[in-house]
TORLUM-184621 format. One line per field, with one value per residue (C-alpha): residue in one letter; x, y negated, z. Coordinates in steps of 0.05 Angstrom, whole numbers, plus 32768, in hexadecimal, padded with zeros to 4 digits. Example, Ala and Ser with C-alpha at 12.3 -4.5 7.8 and 13.67 -1.06 7.14 Angstrom:
// residues 2
residu = [a:s]
u = [80F6:8111]
v = [805A:8015]
w = [809C:808F]
END
This chain:
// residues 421
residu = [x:x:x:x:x:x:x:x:x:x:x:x:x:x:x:x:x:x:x:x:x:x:x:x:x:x:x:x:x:x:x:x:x:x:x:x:x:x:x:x:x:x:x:x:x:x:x:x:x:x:x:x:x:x:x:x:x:x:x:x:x:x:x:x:x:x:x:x:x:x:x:x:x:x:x:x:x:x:x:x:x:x:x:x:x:x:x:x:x:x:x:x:x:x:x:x:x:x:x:x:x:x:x:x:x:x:x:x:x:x:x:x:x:x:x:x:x:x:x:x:x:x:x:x:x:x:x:x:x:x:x:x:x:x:x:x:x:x:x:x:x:x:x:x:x:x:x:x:x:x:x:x:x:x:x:x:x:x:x:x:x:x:x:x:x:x:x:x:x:x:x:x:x:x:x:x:x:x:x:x:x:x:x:x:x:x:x:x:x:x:x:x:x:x:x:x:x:x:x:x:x:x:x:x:x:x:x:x:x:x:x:x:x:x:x:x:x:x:x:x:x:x:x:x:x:x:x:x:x:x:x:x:x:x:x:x:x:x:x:x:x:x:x:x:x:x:x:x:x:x:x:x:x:x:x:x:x:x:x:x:x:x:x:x:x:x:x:x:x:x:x:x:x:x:x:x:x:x:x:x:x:x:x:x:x:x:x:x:x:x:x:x:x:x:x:x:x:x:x:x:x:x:x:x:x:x:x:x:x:x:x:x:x:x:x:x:x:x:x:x:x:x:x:x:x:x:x:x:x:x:x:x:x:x:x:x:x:x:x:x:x:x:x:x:x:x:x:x:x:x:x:x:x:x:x:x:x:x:x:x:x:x:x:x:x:x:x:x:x:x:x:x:x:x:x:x:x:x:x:x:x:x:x:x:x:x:x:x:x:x:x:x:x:x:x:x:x:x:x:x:x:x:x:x:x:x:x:x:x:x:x:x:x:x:x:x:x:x:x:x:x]
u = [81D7:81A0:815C:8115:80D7:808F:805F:8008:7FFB:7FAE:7F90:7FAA:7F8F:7FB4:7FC7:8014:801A:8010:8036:806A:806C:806F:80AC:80CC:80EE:811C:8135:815A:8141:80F7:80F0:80B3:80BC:8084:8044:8026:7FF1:7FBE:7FD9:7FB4:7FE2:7FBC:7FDE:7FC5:7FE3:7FE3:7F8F:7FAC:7F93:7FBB:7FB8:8001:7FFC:803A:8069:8085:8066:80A6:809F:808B:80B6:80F0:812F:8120:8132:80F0:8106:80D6:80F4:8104:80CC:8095:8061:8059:8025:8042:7FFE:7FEE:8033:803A:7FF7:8017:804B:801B:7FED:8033:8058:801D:8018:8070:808D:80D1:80D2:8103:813D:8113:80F9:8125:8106:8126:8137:8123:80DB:80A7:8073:8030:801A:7FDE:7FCA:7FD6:7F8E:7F6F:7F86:7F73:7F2F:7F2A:7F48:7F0B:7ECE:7EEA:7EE9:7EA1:7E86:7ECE:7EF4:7F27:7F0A:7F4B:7F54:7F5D:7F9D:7FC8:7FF0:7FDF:7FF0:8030:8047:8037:805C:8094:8097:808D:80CB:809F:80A0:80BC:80EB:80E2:812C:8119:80F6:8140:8159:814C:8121:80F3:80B5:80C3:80C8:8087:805F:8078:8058:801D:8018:8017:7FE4:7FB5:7FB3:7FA1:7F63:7F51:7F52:7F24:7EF6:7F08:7F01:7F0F:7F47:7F67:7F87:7F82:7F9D:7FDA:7FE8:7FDC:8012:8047:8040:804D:808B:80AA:8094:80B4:80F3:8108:810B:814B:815B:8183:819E:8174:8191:81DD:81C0:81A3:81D4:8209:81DA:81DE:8226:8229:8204:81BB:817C:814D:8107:80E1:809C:8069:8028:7FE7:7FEF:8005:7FC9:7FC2:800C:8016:8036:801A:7FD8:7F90:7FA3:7F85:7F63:7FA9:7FD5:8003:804D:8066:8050:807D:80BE:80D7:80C5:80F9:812B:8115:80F9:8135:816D:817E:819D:816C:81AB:819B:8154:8150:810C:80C2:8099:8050:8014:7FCD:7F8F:7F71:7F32:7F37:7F22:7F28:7F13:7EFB:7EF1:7F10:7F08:7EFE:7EF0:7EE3:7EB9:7E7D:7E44:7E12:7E0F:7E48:7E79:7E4F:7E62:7EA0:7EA5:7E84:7EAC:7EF2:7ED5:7EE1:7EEE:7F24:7F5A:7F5F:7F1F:7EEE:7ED5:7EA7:7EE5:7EC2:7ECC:7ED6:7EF9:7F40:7F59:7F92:7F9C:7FA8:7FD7:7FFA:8000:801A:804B:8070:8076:8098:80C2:8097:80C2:8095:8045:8026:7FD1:7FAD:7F6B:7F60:7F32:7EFA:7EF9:7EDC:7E9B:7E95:7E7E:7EA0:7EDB:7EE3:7F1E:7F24:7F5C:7F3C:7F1C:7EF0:7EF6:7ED3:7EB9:7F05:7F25:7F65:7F92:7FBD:7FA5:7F96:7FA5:7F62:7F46:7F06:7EC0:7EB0:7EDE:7EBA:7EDF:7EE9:7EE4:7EFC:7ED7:7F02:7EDB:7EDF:7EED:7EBB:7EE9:7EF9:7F45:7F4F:7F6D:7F9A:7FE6:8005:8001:7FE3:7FB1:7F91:7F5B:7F69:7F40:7F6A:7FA6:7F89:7F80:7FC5:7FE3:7FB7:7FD1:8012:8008:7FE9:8018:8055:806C:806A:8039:806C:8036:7FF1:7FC9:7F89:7F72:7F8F:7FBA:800A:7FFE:7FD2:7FFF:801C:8058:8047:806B]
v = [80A2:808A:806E:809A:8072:8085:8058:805D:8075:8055:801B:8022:804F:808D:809B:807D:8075:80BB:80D7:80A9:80BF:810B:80FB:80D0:810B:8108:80CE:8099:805F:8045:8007:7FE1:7FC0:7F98:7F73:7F5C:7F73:7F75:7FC4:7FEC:802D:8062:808E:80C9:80FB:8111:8101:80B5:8086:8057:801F:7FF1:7FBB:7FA5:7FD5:8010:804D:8071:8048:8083:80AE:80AA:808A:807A:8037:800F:7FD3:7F97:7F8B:7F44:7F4D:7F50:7F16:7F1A:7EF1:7EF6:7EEC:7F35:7F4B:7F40:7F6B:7FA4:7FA2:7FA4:7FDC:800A:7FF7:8014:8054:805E:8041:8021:7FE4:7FBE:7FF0:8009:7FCF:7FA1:7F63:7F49:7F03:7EFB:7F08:7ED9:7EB9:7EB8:7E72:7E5D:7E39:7E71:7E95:7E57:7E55:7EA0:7E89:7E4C:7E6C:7EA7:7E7B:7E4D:7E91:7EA3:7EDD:7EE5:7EEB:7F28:7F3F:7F2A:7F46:7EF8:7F00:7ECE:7EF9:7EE0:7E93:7EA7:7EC9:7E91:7E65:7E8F:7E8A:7E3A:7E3A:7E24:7E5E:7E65:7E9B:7EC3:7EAE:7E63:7E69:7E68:7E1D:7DDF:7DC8:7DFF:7DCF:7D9D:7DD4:7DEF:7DAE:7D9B:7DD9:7DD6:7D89:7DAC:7DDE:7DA5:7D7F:7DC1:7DC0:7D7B:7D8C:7DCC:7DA6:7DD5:7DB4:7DF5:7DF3:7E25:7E03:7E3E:7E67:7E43:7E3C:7E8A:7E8D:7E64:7E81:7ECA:7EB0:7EA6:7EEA:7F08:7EE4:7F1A:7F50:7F5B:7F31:7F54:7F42:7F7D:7F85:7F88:7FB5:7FE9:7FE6:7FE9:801F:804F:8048:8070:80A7:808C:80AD:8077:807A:8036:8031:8012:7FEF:7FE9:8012:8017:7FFB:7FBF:7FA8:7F54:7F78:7FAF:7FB1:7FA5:7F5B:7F2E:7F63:7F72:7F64:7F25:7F58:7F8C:7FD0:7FF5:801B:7FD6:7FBA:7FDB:7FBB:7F71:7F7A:7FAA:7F8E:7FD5:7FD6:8008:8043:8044:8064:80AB:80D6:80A9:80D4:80BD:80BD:80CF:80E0:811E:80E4:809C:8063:8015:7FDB:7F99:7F7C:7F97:7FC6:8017:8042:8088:8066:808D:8060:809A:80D1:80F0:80B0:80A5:80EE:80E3:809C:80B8:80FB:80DA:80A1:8073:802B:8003:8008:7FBC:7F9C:7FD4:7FC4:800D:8023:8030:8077:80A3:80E2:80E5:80BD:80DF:80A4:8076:80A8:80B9:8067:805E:809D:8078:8040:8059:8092:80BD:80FF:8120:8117:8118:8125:8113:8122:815C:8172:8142:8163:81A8:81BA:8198:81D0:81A7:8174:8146:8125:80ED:80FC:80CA:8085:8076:8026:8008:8057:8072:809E:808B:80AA:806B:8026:7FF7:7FAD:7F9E:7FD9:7FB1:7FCF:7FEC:8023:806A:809E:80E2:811D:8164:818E:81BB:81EC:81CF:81F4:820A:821A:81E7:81DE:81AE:81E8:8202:8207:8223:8235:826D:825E:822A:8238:8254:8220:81E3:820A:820D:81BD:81AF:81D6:81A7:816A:8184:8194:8154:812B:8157:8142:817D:8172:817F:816F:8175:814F:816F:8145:8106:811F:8120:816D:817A:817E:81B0:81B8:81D3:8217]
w = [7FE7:7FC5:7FE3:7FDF:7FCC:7FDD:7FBD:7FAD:7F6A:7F70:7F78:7FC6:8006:7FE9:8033:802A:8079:8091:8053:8070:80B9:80A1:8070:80A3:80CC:808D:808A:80B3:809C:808B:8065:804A:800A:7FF3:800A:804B:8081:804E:8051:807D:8086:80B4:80E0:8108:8141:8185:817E:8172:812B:8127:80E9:80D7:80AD:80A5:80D4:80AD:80B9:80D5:811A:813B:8138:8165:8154:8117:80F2:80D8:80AC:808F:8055:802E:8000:802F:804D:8093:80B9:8103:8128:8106:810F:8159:816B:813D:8169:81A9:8196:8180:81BC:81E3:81CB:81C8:8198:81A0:8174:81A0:818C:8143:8124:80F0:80CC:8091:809D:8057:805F:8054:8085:807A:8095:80AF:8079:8042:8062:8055:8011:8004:801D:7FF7:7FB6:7FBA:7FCA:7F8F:7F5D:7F70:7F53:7F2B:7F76:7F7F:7FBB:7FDC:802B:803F:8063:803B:8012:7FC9:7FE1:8009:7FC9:7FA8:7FD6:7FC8:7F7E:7F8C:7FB7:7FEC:8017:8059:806B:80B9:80B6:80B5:8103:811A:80F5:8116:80CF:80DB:80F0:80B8:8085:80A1:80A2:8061:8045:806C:804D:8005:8013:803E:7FEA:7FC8:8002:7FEA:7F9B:7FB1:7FE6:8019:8062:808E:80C5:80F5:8127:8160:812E:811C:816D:816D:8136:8150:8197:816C:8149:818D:81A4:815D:8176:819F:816E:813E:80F6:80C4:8078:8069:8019:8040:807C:8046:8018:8055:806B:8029:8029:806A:8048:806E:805A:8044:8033:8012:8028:7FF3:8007:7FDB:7F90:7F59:7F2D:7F59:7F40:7F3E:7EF0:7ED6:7F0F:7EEA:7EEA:7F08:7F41:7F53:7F8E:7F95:7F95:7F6D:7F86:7F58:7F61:7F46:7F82:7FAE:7F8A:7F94:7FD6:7FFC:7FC9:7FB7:7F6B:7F40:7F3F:7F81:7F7E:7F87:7F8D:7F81:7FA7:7F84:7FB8:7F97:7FB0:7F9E:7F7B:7F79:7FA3:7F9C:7FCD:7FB0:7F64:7F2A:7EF1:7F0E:7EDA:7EF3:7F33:7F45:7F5A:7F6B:7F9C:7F90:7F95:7FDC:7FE8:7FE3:8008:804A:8046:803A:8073:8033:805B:8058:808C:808E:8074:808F:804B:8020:7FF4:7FAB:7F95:7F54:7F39:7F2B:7EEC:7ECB:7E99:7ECD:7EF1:7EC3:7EB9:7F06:7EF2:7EB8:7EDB:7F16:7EFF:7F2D:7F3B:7F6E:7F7A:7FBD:7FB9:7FF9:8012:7FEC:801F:8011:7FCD:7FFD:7FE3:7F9F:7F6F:7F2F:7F37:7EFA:7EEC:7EB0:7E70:7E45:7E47:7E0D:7DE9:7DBA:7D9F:7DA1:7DD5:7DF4:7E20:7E41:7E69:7E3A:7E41:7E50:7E82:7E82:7E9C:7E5D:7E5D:7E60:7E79:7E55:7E8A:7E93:7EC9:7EF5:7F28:7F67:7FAE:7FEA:801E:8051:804D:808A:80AD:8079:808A:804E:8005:8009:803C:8000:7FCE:7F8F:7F6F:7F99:7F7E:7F36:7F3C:7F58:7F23:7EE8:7F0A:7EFF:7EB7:7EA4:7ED0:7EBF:7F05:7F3A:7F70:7FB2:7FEC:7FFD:8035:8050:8081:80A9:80D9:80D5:80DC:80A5:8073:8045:801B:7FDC:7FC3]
END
């Protein structure tokens, strides 16, 4: 057996968690690779919105196993009232929920540094989400970091003082005098909650786990473009976001990856600093923020809009070995007369088809115009049931992408979603 991946092809907000919990019928096994609760993965039924950060997005559906993976940063203050909110609308974490002792803890002191790190950038900051995740990752490259595996040694309060002592200095150097003392009692008294719920080797249990012919699917968080790698560096993430990823954060060998199911929305959004060049700062990109209820998931933060770049996916698609593409919200796209969608930046008076090294401000995008769709598609069930128009645009992504286009979301609930024929 080999293990599925579904991963943002964006900047992030593609709609990865409900793609997720529709897929996850298929499969036995969820597992989240990469990144921490700075992931904001929506998911809507039964007339419920519910928003995991750092769960899986398979956790509700029945008997299914949900695994944190090695690779991600958990901050257990944010990871015990995950665990609240799902147990109270059903879902059986007790029994469904595995955490990689091999994860990494977000302390404390790592949303100070976030903080601290920002304010001491100024105007230049990356609009980070403030949850820790750039310092714990930087821990972790430091051989600093503490593993969720380390709350169960005798050392663990030395180990977690000593790194605590290392990031009090860097406060000095920066002049940075703020504390959190009621937060660090609110995380330790969430460690011992997290106690109760089941440790595995995670790279043996999925490896163990393909070997009896499990169906795994790896769950990405963020995009793509916001890469530690290959991201518009440095308005990236802190963890690799590409199919890469799976390997270093499950321990799965790179043979082992089967279908990259790609997740794009039907335009483009990004939240916080960093270059965006198809980004629509008049009505239209306001049109499409309050239609598409453009906010982030996590930050509540106005999600910047623009039309579908094709250089850029087409980018995320090399990168990944993208074998089929999923476009979401589609229907906010209902009553545009023209869609545009960007083949071509322009730099320095030449036109180029790929990202450049530097995909600065000054990029111009070159545009083709596509007519756009009336009908409202929200209730659509089937192929046939859509627009010829939404047809004729699913069928160009497929050209330019060369990738076949295998699902279509038209609004936010697990039901509204069609398999393309």
């Amino acid at each position: 057996m080999k293990i599925d991946v579904l991963l943002g092809l964006q900047w992030g907000d593609e709609g990865k968690g409900k793609i997720v919990d529709v897929l996850t019928p298929k499969y036995d096994i969820i597992a989240r690779f990469q990144g921490g609760p700075n992931a904001g993965h929506t998911l809507e039924f039964n007339n419920i919105k519910h928003v995991l950060h750092t769960i899986p997005s398979g956790i509700f559906r029945e008997d299914k196993i949900n695994i944190i993976g090695n690779g991600v940063v958990i901050d257990p203050v944010i990871l015990k009232h995950e665990i609240d909110e799902a147990v109270k609308i059903g879902a059986n974490l007790k029994e469904n929920l595995y955490i990689s002792r091999k994860a990494q803890l977000i302390m404390p002191t790592h949303r100070l540094l976030d903080k601290a790190y920002e304010e001491y950038k100024g105007a230049n900051k990356i609009g980070s989400t403030l949850k820790g995740i750039g310092p714990a990752y930087t821990d972790k490259t430091a051989r600093l970091a503490l593993k969720i595996g380390d709350i169960f040694k005798d050392n663990f309060l030395e180990k977690y003082n000593c790194t605590k002592s290392h990031h009090e200095k860097i406060f000095a150097g920066y002049n940075f005098n703020e504390t959190n003392e009621e937060y660090e009692k609110e995380w330790f008294a969430a460690l011992e909650f997290i106690k109760s719920y089941k440790f595995i080797d995670s790279e043996k249990f999925v490896n163990d786990a393909l070997k009896a012919k499990k169906t795994i699917l790896a769950e990405g968080a963020q995009g793509s473009l916001l890469d530690v790698d290959f991201g518009s560096y440095p308005f990236v993430t802190s963890s690799n976001t590409t199919t890469s990823g799976v390997c270093t954060g499950l321990g799965v060998s790179p043979h082992k990856v089967g279908e990259v199911y790609g997740i794009v929305k039907a335009y483009c959004t990004r939240v916080g600093s960093g270059p965006f060049p198809t980004e629509l700062s008049d009505e239209t990109g306001q049109a499409l923020r309050d239609k598409g209820f453009e906010y982030g998931a996590t930050t509540g933060r106005p999600r910047r809009c623009g039309w579908l770049d094709m250089v850029a996916l087409n980018y995320s698609i090399m990168l990944n070995g993208v074998t089929k593409i999923i476009i979401t919200k589609a229907d906010v796209l209902s009553g545009f007369d023209t869609i545009k969608v960007a083949v071509g930046y322009k730099m320095n008076g030449e036109i180029i088809d790929y990202v450049p090294y530097d995909m600065n401000d000054d990029l111009e995008p070159v545009y083709e115009e596509l007519p756009g769709w009336k009908t409202d598609i929200s209730d659509c069930k089937k192929t046939s049931d859509l627009p010829i128009e939404l047809l004729n645009y699913l069928k160009y992504i497929t050209v330019k992408t060369g990738v076949k286009v295998k699902y279509l979301s038209v609004g936010p609930d697990r039901t509204q979603t069609i398999k393309i024929k």
